[in-house]
DRENDO-1510 file (C-alpha; in Angstrom, 1 decimal, always signed):
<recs>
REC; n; res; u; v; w
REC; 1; UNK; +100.9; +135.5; +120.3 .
REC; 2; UNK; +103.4; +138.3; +121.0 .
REC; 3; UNK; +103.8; +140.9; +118.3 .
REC; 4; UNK; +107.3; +140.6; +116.3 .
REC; 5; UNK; +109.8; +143.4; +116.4 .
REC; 6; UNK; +109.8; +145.6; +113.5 .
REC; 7; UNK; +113.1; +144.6; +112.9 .
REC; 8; UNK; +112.6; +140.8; +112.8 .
REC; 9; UNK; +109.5; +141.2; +109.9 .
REC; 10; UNK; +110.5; +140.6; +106.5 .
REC; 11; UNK; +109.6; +143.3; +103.7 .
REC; 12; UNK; +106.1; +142.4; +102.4 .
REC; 13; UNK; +107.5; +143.3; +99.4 .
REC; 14; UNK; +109.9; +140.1; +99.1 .
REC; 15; UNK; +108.3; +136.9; +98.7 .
REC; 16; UNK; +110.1; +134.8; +101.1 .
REC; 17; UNK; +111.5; +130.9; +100.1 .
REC; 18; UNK; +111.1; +127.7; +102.3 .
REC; 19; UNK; +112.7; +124.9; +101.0 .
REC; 20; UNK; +111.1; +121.4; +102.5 .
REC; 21; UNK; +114.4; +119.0; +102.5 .
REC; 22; UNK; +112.4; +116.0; +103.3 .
REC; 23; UNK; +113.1; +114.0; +100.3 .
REC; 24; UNK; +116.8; +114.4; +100.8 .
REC; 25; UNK; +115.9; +111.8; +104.2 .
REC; 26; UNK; +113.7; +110.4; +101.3 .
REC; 27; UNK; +116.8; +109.1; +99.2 .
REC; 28; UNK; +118.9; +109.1; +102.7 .
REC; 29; UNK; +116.6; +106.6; +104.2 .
REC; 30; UNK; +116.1; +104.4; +100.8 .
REC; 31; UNK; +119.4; +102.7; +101.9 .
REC; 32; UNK; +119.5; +103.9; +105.6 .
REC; 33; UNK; +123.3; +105.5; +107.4 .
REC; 34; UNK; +123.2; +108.8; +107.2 .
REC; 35; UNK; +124.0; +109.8; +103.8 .
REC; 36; UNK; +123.0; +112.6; +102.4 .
REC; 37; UNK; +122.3; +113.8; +105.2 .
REC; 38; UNK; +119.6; +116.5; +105.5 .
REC; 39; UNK; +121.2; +119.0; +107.8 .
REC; 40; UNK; +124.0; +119.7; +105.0 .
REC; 41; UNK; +120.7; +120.5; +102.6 .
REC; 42; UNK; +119.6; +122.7; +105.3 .
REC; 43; UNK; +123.0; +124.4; +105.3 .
REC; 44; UNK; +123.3; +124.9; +101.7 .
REC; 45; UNK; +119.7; +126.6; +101.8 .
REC; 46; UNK; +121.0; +128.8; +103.7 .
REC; 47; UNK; +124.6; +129.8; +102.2 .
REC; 48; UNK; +122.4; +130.7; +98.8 .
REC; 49; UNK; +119.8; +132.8; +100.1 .
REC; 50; UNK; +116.9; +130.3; +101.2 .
REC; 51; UNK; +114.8; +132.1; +103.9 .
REC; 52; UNK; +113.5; +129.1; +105.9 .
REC; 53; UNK; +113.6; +125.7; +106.1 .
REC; 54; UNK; +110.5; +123.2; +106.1 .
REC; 55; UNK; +110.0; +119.5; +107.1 .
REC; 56; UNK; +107.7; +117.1; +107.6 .
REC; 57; UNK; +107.6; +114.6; +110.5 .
REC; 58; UNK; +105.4; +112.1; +109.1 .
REC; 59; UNK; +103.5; +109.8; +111.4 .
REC; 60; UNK; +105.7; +106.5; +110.2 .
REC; 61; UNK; +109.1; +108.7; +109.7 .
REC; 62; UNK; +109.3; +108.1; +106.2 .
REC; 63; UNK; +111.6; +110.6; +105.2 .
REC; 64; UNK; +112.5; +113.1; +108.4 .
REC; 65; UNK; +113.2; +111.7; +111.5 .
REC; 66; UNK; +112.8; +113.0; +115.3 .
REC; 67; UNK; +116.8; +113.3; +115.6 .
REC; 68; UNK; +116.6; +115.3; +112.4 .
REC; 69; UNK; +114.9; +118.0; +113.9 .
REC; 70; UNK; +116.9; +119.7; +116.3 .
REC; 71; UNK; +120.5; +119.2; +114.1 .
REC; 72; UNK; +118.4; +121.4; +111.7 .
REC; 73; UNK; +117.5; +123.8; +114.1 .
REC; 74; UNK; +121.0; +124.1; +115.5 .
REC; 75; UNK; +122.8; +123.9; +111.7 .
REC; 76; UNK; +121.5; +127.2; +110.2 .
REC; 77; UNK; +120.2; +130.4; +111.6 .
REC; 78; UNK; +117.0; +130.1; +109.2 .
REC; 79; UNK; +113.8; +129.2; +110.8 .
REC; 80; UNK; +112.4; +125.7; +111.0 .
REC; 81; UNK; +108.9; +125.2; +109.7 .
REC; 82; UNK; +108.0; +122.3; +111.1 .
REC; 83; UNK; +104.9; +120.3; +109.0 .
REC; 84; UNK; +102.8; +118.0; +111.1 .
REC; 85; UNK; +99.9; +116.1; +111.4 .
REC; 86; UNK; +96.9; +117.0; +113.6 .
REC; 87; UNK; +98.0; +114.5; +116.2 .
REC; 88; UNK; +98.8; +114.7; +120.2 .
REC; 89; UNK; +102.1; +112.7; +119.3 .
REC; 90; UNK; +103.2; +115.2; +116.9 .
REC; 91; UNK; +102.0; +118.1; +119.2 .
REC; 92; UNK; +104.0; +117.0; +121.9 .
REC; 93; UNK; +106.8; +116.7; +119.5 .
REC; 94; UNK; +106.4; +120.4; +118.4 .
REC; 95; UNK; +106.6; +121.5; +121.7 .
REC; 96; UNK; +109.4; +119.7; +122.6 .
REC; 97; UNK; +111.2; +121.4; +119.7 .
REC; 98; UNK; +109.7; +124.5; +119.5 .
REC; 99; UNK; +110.2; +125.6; +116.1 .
REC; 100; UNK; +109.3; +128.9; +114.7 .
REC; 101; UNK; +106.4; +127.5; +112.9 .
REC; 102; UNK; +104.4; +125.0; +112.8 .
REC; 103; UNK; +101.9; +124.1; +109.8 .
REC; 104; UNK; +99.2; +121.6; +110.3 .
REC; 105; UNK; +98.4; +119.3; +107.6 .
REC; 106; UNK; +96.6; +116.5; +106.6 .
REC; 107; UNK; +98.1; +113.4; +106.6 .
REC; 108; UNK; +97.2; +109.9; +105.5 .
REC; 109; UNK; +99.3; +107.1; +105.9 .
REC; 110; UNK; +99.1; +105.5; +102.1 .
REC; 111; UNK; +99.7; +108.4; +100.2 .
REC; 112; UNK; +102.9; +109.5; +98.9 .
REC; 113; UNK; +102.6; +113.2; +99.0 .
REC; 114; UNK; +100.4; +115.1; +100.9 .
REC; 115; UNK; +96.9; +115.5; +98.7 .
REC; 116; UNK; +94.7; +118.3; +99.1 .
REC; 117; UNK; +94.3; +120.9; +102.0 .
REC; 118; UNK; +93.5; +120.5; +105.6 .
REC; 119; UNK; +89.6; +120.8; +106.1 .
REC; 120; UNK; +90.0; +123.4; +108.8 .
REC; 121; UNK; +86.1; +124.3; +108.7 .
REC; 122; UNK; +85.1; +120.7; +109.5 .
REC; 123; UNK; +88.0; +119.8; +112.3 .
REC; 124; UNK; +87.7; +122.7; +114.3 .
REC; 125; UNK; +87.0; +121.2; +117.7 .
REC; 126; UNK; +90.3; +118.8; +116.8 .
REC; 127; UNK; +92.4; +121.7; +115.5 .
REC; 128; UNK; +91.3; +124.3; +118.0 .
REC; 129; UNK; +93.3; +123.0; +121.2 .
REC; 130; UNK; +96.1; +121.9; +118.8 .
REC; 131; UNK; +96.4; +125.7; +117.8 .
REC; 132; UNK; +96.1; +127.3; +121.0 .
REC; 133; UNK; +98.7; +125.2; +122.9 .
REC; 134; UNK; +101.3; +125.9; +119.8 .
REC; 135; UNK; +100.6; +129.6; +120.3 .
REC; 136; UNK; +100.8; +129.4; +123.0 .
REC; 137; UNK; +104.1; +128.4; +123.6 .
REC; 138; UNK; +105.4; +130.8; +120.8 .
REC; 139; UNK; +104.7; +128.6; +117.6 .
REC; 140; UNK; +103.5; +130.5; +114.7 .
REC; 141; UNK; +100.8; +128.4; +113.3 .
REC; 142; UNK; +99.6; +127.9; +110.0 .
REC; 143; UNK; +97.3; +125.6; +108.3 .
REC; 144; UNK; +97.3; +123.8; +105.0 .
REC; 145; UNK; +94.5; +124.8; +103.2 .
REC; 146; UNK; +92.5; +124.7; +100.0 .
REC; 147; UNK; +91.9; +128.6; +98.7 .
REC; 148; UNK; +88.5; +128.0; +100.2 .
REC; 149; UNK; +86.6; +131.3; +101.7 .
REC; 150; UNK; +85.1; +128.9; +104.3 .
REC; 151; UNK; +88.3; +127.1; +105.2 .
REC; 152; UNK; +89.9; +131.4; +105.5 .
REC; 153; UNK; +87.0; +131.7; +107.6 .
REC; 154; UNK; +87.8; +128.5; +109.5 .
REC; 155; UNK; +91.4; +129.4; +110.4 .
REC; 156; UNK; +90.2; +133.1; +111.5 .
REC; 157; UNK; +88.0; +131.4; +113.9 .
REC; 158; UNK; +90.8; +129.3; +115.0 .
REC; 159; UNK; +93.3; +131.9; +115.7 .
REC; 160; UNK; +96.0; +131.0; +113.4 .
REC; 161; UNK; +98.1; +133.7; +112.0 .
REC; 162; UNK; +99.0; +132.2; +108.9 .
REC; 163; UNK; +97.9; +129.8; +106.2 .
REC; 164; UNK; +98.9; +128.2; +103.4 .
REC; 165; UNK; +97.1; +127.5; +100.2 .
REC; 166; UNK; +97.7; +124.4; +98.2 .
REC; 167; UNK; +98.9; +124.8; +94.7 .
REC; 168; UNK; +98.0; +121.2; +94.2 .
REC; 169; UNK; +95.4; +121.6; +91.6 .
REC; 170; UNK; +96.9; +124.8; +89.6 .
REC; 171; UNK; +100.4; +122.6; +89.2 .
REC; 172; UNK; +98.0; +119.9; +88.0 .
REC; 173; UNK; +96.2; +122.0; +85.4 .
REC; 174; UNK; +99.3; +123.7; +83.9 .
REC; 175; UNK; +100.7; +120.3; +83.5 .
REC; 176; UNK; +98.2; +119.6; +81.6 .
REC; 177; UNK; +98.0; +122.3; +79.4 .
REC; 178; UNK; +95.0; +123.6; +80.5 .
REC; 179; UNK; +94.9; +127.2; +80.4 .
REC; 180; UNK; +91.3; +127.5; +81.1 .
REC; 181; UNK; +91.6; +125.4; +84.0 .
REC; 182; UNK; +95.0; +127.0; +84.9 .
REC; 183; UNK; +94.0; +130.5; +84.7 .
REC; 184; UNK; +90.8; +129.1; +87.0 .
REC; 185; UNK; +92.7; +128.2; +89.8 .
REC; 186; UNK; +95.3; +131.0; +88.9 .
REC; 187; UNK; +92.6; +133.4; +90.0 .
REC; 188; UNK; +90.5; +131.6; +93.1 .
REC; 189; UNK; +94.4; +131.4; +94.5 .
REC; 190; UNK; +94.6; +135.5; +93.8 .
REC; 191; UNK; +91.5; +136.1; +94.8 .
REC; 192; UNK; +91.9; +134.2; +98.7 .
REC; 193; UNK; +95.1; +135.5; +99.3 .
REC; 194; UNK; +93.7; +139.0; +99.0 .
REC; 195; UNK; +90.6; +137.8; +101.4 .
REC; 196; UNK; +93.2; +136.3; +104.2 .
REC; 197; UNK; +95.3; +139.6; +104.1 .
REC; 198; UNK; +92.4; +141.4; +104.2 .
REC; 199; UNK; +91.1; +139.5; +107.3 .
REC; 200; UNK; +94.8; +139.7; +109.3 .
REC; 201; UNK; +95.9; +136.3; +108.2 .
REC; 202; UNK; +99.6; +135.8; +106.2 .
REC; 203; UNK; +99.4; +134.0; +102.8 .
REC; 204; UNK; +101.5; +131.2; +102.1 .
REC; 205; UNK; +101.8; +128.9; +98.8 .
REC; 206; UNK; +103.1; +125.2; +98.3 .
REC; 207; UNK; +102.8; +122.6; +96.6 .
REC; 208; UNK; +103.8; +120.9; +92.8 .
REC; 209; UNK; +105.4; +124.4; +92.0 .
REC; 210; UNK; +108.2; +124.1; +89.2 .
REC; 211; UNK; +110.5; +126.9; +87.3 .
REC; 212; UNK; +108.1; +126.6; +84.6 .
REC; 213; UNK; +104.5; +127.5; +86.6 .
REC; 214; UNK; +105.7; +129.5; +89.7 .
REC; 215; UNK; +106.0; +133.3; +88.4 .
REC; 216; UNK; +101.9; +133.4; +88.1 .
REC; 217; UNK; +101.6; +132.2; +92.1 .
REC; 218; UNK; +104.7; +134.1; +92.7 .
REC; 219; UNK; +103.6; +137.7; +91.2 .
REC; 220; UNK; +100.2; +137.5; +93.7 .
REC; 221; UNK; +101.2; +140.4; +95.8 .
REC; 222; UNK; +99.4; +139.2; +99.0 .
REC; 223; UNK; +101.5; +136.0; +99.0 .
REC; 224; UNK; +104.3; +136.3; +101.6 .
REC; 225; UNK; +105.8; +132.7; +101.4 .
REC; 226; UNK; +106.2; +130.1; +99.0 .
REC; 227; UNK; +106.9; +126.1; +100.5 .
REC; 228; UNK; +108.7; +124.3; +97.9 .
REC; 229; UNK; +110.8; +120.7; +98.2 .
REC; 230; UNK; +110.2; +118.0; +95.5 .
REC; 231; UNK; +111.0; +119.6; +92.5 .
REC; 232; UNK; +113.8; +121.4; +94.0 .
REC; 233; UNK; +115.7; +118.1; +95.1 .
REC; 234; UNK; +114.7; +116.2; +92.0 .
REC; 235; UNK; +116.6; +119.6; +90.1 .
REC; 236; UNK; +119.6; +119.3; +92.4 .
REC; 237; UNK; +120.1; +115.3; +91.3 .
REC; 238; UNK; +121.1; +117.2; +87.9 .
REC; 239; UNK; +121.9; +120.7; +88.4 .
REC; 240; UNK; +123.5; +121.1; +92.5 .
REC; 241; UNK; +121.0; +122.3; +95.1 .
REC; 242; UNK; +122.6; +125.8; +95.2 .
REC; 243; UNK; +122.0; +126.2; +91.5 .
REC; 244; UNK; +118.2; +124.4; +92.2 .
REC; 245; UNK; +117.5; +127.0; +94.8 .
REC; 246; UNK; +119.2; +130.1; +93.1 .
REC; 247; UNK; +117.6; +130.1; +90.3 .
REC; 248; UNK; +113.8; +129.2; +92.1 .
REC; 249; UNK; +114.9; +132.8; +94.1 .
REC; 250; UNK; +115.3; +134.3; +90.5 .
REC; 251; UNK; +112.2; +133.4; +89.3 .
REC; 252; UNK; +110.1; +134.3; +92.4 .
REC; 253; UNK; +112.4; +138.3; +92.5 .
REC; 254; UNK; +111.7; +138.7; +88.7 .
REC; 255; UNK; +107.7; +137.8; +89.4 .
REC; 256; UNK; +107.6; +140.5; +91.9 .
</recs>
């Protein structure tokens, strides 16, 4: 893939935001029309400082649908990370749109979240065509991972530029009020970023973080992206998605 300008890289030194908007369609689609509709998330993400915007096409459109995609894409000037399965439907769709990124996860079609990283190590002859047709047509790829030194070493060998570690089972563990457990995971997350910056590859974080556990992930300095949806539309039912996302953009500058 082409090197970026200079100009068009963001300072290491800020951690950058995605906000996934999928469970705005979630709520849109509980009663179908088109209200609220998730381009008009996607636009206040952007008016309040949100650096990207992230969605997941699921397989049975559950939340986002195909028409979603390119109102997003034309709506704000923020790039559209576009989450997808490891599928030739959803391929062809990514190509179609070409979004700035696209990040490969797993996906199965009775669970309600996504749960648990994408086993890059043990789906490399799926993934590896998959990868190299997105680069190839100008997609920055990233994979959904555990921070797993074999699944780093999987996505090395599969080109991608970027990955992004689930926070699954550290959002788990502080819930819990498990500091043992938290400061665990805490640490295997620090510890991988630094190996995948080391090796060339971008750090990214998502998944389960809140106000209350995301200034650990979001002080790791390796870490150039944090992915976060749920809990930001579940604070905006109460609080306004501006407020929801200003205050996340706080917490991440004050961690770093």
């Amino acid at each position: 893939m082409a090197e970026r300008p200079l100009s068009d890289r963001p300072s290491p030194a800020r951690l950058r935001l995605g906000v996934n908007i999928d469970h705005v369609a979630t709520i849109r689609n509980a009663r179908g029309g088109d209200h609220p509709d998730p381009v008009r998330a996607a636009e206040i993400v952007a008016a309040v400082g949100g650096d990207g915007i992230t969605a997941h096409l699921r397989e049975d459109r559950r939340h986002i649908r195909d028409s979603d995609l390119a109102r997003i894409q034309s709506a704000t000037g923020l790039p559209l990370n576009l989450e997808m399965a490891a599928t030739d439907e959803m391929l062809a769709i990514a190509l179609a749109h070409a979004p700035h990124a696209a990040c490969i996860v797993p996906e199965k079609r009775e669970e309600r979240t996504t749960e648990g990283g994408l086993d890059a190590a043990g789906q490399h002859n799926r993934l590896a065509p998959i990868v190299s047709r997105l680069t190839d047509a100008g997609i920055r790829v990233s994979l959904f991972i555990e921070a797993e030194e074999r699944q780093i070493e999987a996505a090395l060998r599969l080109g991608a530029p970027v990955v992004e570690f689930h926070t699954g089972e550290y959002a788990h563990a502080h819930l819990d009020g498990d500091r043992e457990r938290t400061a665990r995971e805490l640490k295997r997350l620090t510890d991988m970023a630094a190996l995948a910056a080391k090796n060339g590859i971008e750090p990214h974080a998502g998944h389960g973080l809140t106000y209350e556990n995301v200034t650990p992930v979001a002080a790791i300095p390796q870490l150039a992206e944090l992915n976060i949806g749920h809990y930001l539309i579940g604070e905006a039912v109460f609080v306004g998605l501006e407020n929801a996302v200003r205050r996340m953009r706080e917490l991440m500058d004050e961690a770093r």
